[in-house]
Backbone and ligand atoms as CSV (ligand in chain L), in Angstrom:
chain,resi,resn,atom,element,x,y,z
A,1,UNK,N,N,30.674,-65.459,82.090
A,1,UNK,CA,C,30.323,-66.733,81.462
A,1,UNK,C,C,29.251,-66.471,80.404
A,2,UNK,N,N,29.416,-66.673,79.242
A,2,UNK,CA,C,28.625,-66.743,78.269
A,2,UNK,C,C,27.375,-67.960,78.011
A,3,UNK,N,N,26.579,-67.489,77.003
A,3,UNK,CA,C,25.711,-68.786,77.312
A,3,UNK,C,C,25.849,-70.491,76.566
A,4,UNK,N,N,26.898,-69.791,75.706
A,4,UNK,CA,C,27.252,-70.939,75.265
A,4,UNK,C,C,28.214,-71.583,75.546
A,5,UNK,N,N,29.482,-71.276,76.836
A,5,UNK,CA,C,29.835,-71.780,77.732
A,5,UNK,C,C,29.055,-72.921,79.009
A,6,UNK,N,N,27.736,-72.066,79.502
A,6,UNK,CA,C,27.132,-72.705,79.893
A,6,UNK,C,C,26.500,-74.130,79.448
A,7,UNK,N,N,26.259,-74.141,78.199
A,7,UNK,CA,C,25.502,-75.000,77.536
A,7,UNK,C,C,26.495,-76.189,78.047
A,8,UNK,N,N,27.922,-75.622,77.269
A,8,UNK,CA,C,28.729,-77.172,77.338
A,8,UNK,C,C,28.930,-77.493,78.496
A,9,UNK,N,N,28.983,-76.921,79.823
A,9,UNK,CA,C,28.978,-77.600,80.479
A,9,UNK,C,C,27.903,-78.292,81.465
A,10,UNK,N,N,26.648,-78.000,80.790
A,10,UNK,CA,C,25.427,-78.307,81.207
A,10,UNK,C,C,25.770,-80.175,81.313
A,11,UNK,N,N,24.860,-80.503,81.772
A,11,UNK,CA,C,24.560,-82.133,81.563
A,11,UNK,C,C,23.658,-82.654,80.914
A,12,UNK,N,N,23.644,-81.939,79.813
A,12,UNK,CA,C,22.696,-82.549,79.038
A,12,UNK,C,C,22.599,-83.694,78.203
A,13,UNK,N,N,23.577,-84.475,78.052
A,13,UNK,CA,C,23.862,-85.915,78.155
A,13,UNK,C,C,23.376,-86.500,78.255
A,14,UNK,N,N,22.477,-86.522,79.186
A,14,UNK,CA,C,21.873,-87.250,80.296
A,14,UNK,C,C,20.836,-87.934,79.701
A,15,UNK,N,N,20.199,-89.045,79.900
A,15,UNK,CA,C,19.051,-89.555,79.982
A,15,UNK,C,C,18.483,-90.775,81.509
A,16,UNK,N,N,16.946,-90.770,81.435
A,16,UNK,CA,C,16.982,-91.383,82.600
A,16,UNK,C,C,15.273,-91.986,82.689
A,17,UNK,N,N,15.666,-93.200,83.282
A,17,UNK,CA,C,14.372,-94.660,82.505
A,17,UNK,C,C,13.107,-93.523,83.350
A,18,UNK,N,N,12.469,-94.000,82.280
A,18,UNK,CA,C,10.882,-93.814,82.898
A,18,UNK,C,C,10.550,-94.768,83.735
A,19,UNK,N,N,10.950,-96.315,83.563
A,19,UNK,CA,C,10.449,-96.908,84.478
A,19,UNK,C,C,11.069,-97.329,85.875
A,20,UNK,N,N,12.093,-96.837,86.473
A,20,UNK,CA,C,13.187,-97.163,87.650
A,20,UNK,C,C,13.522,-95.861,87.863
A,21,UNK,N,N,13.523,-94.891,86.924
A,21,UNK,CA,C,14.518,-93.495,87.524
A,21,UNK,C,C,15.924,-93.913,87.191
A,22,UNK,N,N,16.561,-95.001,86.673
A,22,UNK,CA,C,17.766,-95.029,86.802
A,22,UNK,C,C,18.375,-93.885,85.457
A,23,UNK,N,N,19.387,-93.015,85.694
A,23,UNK,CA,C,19.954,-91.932,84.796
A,23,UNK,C,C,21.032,-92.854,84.114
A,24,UNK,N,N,21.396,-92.120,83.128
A,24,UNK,CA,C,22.207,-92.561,81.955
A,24,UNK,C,C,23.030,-91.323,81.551
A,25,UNK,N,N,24.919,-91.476,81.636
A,25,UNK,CA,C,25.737,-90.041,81.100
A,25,UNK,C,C,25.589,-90.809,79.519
A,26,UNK,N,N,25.373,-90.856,78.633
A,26,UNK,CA,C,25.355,-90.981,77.236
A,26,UNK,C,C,27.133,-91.165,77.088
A,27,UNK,N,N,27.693,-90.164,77.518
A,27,UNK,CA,C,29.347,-90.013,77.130
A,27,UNK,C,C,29.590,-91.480,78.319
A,28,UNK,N,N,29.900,-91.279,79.237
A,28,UNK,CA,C,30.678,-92.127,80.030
A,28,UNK,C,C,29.672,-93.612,80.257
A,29,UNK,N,N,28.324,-93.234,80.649
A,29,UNK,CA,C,27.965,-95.169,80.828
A,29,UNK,C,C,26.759,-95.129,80.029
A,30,UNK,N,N,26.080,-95.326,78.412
A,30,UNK,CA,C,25.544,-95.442,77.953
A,30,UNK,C,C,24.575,-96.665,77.798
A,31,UNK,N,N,23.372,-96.818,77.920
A,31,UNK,CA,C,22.453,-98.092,77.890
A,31,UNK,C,C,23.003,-98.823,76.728
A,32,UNK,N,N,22.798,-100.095,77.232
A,32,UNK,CA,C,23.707,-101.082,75.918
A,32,UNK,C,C,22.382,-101.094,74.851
A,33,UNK,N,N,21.190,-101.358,74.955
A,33,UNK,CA,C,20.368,-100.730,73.941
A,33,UNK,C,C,20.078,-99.006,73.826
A,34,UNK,N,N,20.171,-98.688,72.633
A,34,UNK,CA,C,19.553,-97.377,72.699
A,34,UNK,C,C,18.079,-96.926,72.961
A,35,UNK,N,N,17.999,-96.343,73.948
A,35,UNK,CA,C,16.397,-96.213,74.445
A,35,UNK,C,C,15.867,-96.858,75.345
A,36,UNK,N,N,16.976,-97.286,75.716
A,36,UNK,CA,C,16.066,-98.918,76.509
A,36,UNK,C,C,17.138,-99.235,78.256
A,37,UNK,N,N,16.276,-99.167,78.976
A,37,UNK,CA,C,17.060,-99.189,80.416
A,37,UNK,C,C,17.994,-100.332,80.824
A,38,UNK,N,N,19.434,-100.548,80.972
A,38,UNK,CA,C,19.689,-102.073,81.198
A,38,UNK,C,C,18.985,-102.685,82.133
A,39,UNK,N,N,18.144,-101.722,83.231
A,39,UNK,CA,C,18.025,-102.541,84.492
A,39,UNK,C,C,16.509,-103.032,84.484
A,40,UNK,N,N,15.791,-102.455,83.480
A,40,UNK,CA,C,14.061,-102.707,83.501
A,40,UNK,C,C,13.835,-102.722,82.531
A,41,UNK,N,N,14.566,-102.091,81.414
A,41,UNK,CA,C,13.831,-102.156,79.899
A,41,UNK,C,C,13.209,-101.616,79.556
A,42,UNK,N,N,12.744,-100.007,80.449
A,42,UNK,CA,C,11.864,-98.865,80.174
A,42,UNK,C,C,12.241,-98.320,79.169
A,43,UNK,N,N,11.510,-97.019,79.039
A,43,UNK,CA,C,11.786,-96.519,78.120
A,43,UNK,C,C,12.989,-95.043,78.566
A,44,UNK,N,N,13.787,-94.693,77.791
A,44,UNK,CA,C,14.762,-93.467,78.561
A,44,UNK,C,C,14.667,-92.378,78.047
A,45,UNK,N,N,14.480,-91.433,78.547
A,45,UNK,CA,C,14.328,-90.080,78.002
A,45,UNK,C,C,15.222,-88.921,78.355
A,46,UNK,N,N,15.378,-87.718,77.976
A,46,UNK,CA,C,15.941,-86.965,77.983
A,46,UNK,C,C,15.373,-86.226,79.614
A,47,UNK,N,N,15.894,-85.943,80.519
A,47,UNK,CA,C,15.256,-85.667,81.829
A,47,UNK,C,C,14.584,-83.930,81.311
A,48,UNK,N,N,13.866,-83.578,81.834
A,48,UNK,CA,C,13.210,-81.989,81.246
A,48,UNK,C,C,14.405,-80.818,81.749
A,49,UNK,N,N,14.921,-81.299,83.309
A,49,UNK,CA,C,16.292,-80.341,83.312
A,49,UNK,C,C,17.526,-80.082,82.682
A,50,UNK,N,N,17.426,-81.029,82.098
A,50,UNK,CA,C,18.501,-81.315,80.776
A,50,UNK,C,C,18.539,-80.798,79.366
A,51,UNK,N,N,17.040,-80.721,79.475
A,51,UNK,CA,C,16.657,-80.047,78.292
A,51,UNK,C,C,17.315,-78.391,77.676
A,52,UNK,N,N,17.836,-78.249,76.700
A,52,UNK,CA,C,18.694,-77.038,76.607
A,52,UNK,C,C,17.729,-76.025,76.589
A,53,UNK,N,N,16.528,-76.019,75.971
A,53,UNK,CA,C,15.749,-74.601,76.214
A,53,UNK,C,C,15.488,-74.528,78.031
A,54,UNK,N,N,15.488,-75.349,78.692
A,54,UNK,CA,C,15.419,-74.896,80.348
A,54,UNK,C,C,16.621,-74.508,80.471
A,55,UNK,N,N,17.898,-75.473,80.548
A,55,UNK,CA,C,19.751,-74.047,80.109
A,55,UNK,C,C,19.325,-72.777,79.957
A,56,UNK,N,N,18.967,-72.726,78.608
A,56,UNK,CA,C,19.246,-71.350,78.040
A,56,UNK,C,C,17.976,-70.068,78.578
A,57,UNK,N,N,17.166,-70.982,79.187
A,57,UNK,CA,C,15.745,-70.087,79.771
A,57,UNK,C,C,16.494,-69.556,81.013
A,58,UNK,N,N,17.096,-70.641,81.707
A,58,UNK,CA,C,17.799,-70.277,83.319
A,58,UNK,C,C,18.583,-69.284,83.099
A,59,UNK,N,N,19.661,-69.416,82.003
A,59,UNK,CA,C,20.578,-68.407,81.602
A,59,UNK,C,C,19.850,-67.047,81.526
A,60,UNK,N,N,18.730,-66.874,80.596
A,60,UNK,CA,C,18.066,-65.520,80.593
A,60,UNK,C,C,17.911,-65.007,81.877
A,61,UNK,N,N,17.570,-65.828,82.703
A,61,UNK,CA,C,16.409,-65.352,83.887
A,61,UNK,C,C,17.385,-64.587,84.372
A,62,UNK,N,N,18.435,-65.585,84.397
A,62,UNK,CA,C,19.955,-65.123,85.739
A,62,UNK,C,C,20.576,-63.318,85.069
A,63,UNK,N,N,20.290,-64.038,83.805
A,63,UNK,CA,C,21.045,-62.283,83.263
A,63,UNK,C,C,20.118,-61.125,84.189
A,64,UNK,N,N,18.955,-61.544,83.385
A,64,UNK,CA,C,17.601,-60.677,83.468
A,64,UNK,C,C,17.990,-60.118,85.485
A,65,UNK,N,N,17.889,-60.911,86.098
A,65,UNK,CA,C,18.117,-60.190,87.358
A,65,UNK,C,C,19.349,-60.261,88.099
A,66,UNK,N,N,20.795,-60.653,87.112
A,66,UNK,CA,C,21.543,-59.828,87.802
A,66,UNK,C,C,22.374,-58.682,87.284
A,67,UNK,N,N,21.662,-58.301,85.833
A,67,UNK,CA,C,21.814,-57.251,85.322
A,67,UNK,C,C,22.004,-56.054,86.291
A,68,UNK,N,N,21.084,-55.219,86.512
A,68,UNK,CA,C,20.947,-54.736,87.442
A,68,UNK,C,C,21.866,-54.977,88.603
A,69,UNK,N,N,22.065,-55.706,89.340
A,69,UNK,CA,C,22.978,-55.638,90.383
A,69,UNK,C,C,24.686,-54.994,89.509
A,70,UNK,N,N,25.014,-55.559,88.127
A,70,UNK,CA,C,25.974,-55.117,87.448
A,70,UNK,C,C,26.149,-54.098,87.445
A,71,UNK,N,N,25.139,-53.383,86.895
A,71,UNK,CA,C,25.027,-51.725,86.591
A,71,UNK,C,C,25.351,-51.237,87.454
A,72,UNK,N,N,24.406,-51.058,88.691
A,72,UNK,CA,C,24.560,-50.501,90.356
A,72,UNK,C,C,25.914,-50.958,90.781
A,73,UNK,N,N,26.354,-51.881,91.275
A,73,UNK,CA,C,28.095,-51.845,91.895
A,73,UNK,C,C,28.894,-50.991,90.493
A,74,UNK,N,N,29.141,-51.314,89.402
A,74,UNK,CA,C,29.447,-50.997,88.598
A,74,UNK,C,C,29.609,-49.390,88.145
A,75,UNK,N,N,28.669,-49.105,88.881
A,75,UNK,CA,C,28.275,-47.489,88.420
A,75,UNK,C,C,29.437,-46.804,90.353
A,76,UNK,N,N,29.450,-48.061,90.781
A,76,UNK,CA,C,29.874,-47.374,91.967
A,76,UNK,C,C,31.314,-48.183,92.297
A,77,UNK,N,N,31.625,-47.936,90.859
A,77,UNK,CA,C,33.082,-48.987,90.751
A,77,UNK,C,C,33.434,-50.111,91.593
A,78,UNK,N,N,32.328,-50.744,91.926
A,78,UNK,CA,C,32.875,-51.696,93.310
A,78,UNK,C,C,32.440,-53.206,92.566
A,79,UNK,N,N,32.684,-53.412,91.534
A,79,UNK,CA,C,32.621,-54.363,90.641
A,79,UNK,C,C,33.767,-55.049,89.784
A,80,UNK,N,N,33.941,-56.117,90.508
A,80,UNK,CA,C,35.505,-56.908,89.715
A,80,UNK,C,C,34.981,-58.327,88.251
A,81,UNK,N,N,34.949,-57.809,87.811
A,81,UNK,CA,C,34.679,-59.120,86.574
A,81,UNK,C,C,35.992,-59.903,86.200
A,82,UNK,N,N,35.575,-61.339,86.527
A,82,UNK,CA,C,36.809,-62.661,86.364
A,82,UNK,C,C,35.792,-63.382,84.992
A,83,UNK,N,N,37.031,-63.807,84.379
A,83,UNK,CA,C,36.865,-64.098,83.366
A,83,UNK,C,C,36.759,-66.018,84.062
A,84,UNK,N,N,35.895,-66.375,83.280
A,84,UNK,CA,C,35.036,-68.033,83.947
A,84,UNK,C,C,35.437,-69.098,83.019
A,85,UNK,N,N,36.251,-69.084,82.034
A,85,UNK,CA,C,36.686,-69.811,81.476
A,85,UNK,C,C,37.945,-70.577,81.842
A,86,UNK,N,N,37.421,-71.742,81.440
A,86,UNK,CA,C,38.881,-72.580,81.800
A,86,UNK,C,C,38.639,-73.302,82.987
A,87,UNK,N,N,39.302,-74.473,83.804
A,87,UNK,CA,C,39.152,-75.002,84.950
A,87,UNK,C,C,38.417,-74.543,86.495
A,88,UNK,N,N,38.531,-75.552,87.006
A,88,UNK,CA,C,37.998,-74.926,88.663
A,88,UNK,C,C,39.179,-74.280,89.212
A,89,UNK,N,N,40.712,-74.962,89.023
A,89,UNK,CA,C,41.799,-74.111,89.611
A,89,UNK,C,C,42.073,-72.850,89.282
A,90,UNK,N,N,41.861,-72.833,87.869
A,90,UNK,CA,C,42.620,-71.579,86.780
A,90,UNK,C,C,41.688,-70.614,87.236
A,91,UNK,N,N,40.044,-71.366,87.536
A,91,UNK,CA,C,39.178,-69.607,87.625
A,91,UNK,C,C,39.434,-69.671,89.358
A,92,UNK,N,N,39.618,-70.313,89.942
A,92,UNK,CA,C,39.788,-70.315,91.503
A,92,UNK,C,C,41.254,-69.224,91.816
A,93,UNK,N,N,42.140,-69.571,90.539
A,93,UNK,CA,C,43.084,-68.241,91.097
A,93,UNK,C,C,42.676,-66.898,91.143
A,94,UNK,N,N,41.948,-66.943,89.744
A,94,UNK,CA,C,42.123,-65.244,89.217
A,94,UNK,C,C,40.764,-64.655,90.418
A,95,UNK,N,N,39.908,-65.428,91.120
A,95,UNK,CA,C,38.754,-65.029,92.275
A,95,UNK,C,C,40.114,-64.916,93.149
A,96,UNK,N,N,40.950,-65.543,93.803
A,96,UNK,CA,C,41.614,-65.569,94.769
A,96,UNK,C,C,42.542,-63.829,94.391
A,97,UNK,N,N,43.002,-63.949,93.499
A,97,UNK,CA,C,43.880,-62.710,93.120
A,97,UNK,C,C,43.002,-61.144,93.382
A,98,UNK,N,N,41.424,-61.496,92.900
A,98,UNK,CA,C,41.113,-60.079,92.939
A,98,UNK,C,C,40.474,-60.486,94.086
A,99,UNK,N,N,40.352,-61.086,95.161
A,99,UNK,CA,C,40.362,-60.573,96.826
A,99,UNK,C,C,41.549,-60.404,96.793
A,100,UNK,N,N,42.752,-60.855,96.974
A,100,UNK,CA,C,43.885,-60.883,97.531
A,100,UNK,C,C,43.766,-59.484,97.223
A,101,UNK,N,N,43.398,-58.515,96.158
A,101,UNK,CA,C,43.913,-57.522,95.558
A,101,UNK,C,C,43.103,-56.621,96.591
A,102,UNK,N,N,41.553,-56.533,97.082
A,102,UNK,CA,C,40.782,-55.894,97.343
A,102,UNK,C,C,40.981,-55.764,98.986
A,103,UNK,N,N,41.856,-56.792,99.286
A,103,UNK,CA,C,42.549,-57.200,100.874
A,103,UNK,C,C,44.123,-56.484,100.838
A,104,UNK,N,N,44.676,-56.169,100.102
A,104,UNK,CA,C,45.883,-55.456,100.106
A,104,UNK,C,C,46.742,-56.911,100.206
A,105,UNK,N,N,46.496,-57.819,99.946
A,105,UNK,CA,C,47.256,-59.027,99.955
A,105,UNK,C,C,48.450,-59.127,98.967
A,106,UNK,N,N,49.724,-59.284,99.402
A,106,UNK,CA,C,50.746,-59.461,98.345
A,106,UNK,C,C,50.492,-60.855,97.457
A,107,UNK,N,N,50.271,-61.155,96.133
A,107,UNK,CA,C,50.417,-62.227,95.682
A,107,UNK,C,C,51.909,-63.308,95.523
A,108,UNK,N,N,52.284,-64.390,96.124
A,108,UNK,CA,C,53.244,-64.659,96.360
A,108,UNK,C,C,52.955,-66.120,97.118
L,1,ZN,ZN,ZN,14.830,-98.717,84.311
């Protein structure tokens, strides 16, 4: 998974009232004022986990330490890389295929 895979499917969309906590998807149920909470009239902000430099910081971190675990199985060929693109089913096969594969499992 790349990091700009990640991004899109981040939720960063999102906003959510300062004054109730109530969240907002921007795409699917958007405040009928912009900025403004339907349920209190706070003010709405972008939540800080949403924020893409925390994405793309998390993304580093995750490389940063599981680099290393890559190298090491990797160096000891015991490392299968699935490609993460595309649906929950589509990547749920190709994980299912390389156990099936690592289990002597016939695919079928
Ligand atoms: Zn509110």
């Amino acid at each position: 998974m790349d990091s700009s895979t990640t991004w899109t499917r981040s939720p960063r969309r999102r906003v959510s009232c300062t004054g109730c906590g109530l969240v907002y998807n921007l795409d699917a149920k958007p405040p009928t004022n912009t900025g403004e909470c339907d349920r209190c009239g706070g003010k709405l902000e972008v939540r800080a986990d949403d924020r893409e430099t925390t994405v793309h910081s998390r993304f580093i971190e995750f490389r940063g330490s599981t680099e290393p675990l890559i190298q090491y199985y990797g160096s000891m060929d015991r490392l299968a890389r699935i490609d993460t693109t595309g649906g929950i089913d589509e990547v749920g096969k190709r994980v299912t295929a390389v156990l099936d594969g690592l289990l002597g499992i016939e695919a079928g």
